[in-house]
C-alpha positions in Angstrom: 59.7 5.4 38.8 56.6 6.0 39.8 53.9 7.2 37.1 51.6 9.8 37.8 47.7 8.0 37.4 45.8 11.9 37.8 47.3 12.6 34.2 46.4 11.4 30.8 48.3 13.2 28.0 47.0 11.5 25.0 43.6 12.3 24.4 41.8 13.2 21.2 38.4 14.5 20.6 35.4 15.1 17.7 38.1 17.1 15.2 38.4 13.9 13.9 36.2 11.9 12.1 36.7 8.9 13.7 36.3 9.8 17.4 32.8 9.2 18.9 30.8 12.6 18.4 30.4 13.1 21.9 33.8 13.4 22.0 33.6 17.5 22.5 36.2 19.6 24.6 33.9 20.2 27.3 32.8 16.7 27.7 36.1 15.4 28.1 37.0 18.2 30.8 34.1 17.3 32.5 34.8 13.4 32.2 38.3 14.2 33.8 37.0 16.7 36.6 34.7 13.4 37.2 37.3 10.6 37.6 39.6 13.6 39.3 42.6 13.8 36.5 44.9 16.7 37.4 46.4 17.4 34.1 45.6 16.7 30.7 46.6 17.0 27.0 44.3 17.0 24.3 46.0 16.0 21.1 43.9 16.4 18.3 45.4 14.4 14.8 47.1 16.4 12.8 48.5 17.4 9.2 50.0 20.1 7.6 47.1 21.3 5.7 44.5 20.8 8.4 42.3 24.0 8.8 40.8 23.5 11.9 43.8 24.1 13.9 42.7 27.9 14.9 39.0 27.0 15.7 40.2 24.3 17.7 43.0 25.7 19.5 40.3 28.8 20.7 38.1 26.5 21.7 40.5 24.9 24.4 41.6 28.2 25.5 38.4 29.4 26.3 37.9 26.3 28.9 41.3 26.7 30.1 39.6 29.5 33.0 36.7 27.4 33.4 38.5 24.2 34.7 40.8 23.5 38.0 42.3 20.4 35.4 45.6 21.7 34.1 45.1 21.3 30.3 48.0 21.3 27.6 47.1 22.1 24.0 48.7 20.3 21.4 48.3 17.5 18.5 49.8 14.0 17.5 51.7 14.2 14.3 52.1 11.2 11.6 56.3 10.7 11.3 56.5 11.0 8.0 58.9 9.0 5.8 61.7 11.6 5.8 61.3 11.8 9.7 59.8 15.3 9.8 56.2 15.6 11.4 53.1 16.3 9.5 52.1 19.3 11.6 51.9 22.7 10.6 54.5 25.0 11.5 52.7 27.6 13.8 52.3 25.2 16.4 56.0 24.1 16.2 56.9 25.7 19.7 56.9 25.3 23.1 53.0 26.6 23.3 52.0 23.4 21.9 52.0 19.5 23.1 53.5 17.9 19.9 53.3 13.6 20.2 54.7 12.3 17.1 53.7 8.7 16.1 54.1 6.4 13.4 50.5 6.0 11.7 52.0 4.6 8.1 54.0 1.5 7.8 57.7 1.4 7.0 60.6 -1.0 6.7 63.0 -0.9 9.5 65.5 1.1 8.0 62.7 4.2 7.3 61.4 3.5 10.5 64.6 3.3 12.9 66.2 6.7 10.7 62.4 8.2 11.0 62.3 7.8 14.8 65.7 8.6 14.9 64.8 11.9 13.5 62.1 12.9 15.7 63.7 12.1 18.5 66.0 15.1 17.8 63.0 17.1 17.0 63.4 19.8 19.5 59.4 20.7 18.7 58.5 16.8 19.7 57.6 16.2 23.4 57.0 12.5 23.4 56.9 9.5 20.9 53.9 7.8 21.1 52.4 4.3 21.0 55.6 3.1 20.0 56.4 -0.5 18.7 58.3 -2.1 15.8 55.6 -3.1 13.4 55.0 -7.1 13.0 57.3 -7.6 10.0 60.7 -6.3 11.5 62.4 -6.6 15.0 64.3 -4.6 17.2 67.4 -5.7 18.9 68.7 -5.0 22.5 71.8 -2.7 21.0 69.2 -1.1 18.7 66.7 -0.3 21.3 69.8 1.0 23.5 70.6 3.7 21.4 67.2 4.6 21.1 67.1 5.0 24.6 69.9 6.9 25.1 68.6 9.2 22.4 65.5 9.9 23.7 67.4 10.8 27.2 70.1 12.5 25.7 66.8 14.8 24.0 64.7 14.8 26.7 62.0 13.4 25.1 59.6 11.3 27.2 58.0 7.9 26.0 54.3 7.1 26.4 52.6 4.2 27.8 49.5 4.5 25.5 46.3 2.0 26.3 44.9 1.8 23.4 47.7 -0.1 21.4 48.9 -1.5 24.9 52.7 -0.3 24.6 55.8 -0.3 24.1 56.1 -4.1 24.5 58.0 -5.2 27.5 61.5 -5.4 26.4 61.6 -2.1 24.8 60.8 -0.7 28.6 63.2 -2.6 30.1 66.2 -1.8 28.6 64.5 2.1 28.5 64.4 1.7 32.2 68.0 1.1 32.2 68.6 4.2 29.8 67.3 6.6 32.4 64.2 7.5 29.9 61.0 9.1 31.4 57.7 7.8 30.9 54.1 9.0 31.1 50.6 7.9 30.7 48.1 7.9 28.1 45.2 7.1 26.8 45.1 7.7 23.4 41.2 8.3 23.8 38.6 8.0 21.4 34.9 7.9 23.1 34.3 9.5 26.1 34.9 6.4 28.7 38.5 5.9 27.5 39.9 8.9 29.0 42.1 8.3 31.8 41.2 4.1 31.7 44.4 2.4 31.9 43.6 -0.9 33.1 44.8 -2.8 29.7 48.1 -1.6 30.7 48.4 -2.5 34.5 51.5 -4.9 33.7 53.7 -2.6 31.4 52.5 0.3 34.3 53.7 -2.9 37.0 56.8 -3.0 34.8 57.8 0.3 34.9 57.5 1.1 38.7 59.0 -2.2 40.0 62.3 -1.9 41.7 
């Protein structure tokens, strides 16, 4: 498989309050016109009560004219601990890039049954920068079924720079599984959009035959 490097679907901006404040809408359409991206996604943070959502959702569409770079509205959502998404439900369809990730840490039951859940989300288009955390481990069967599961859903997997992963043997054994995988970023400041050169090996990885 070979993975698309003119697209970077994992890219936050100044919503937030801890992306740099240059981090606008237009600057990163700019910064990806500049390096020649094709596609993007910017994917705010998100919760349930956020009440930015409308401002910032305008404000993308009114550069979606401006801009030849194919851009996809959406937000990454916290898995909670029941394994629903803390996202509000208006943007709960197919209008909307939804990347839910793990931000709290769980045990590996929460956090196998949590992923489990969102998988089957039907409003989830990828699981992002994913990775047991440091106290638990994943076994081969385990990450099988995952794997399955994510194919089975459709889901696609991201190869996120910023926390360089999945680790390697999670993306072997999804190789195997038949799951699809795309690129991102995960950008906060400016110079990380579409920079994935902390991730040539897992990128080597996954296109090697």
């Amino acid at each position: 498989m070979m993975l698309n490097m003119k697209e970077d679907l994992h890219i936050h901006c100044n919503y937030n309050d801890h992306s740099s404040i240059d981090l606008t809408i237009p600057n990163i359409i700019n910064k990806s016109e500049s390096i020649g991206l094709e596609r993007i996604a910017i994917t705010e943070h998100v919760r349930k009560n956020s009440e930015w959502t409308k401002k910032y959702i305008d404000e993308i569409d009114s550069y979606i004219p401006r801009t030849n770079v194919k851009i996809l509205k959406g937000f990454e959502a916290k898995i909670l601990v029941d394994g629903e998404i803390d996202c509000p439900n208006e943007y709960l369809n197919k209008d909307y890039f939804i990347i839910a990730s793990f931000h709290t840490r769980y045990n590996k039951e929460v956090w196998y049954e949590g992923l489990t859940k969102a998988i089957k989300n039907p409003n989830v288009d990828v699981i992002g920068h994913l990775a047991p955390e440091i106290d638990f481990k994943v076994n081969d069967r385990e990450i099988k079924n995952l794997g399955d599961l994510i194919v089975a859903n459709g889901k696609k997997i991201e190869i996120n720079s910023k926390y360089i992963r999945p680790p390697k043997e999670f993306l072997k054994i999804f190789k195997e599984c038949g799951v699809e995988f795309h690129l991102g970023s995960d950008a906060h400041a400016i110079n990380d959009i579409g920079n994935f050169n902390r991730i040539n090996d897992l990128i080597n990885l996954i296109e090697e035959k």
